[in-house]
N, C-alpha and C positions, 0 to 999 in steps of 0.2 A: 504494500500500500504506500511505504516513503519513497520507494522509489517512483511508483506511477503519479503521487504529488509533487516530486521535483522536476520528472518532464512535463506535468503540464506549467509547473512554474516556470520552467527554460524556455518554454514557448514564447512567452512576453522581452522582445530585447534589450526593454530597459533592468529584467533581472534576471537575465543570465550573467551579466557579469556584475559585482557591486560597485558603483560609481557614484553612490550614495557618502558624502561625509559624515553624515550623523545616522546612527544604526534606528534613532526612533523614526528616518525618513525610508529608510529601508523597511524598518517593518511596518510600519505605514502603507506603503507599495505591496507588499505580499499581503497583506487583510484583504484590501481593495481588490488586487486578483484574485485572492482565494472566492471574497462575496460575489463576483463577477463571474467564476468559474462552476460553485455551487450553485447558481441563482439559474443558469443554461440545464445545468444537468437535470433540476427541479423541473423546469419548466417544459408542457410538451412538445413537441417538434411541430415547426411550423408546416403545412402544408404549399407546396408549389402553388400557383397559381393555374399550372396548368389539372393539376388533380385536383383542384376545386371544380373545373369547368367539364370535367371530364364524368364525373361522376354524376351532376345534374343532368346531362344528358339520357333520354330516354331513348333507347334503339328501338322501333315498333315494325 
């Protein structure tokens, strides 16, 4: 499980490397991704536009 939270936190370029002076601006940056990362995974998958259109249609 830490390892599959630190690639999705290497995903973000501003923390894969720390270029952060002060460590509360660093973890600052990692909450914000973490809430930004959990809040996607909560939330259901958008449908295309094109599977909206597709499905209303009636074949007769």
């Amino acid at each position: 499980i830490v390892e599959r939270t630190f690639g999705w936190i290497n995903r973000w370029r501003r923390l894969s490397k720390d270029y952060e002076h002060l460590t509360e601006t660093s973890e600052c940056t990692i909450r914000v991704v973490m809430i930004y990362l959990m809040a996607r995974r909560l939330a259901p998958p958008k449908r295309h536009r094109r599977e909206r259109r597709s499905r209303r249609r009636r074949v007769i």
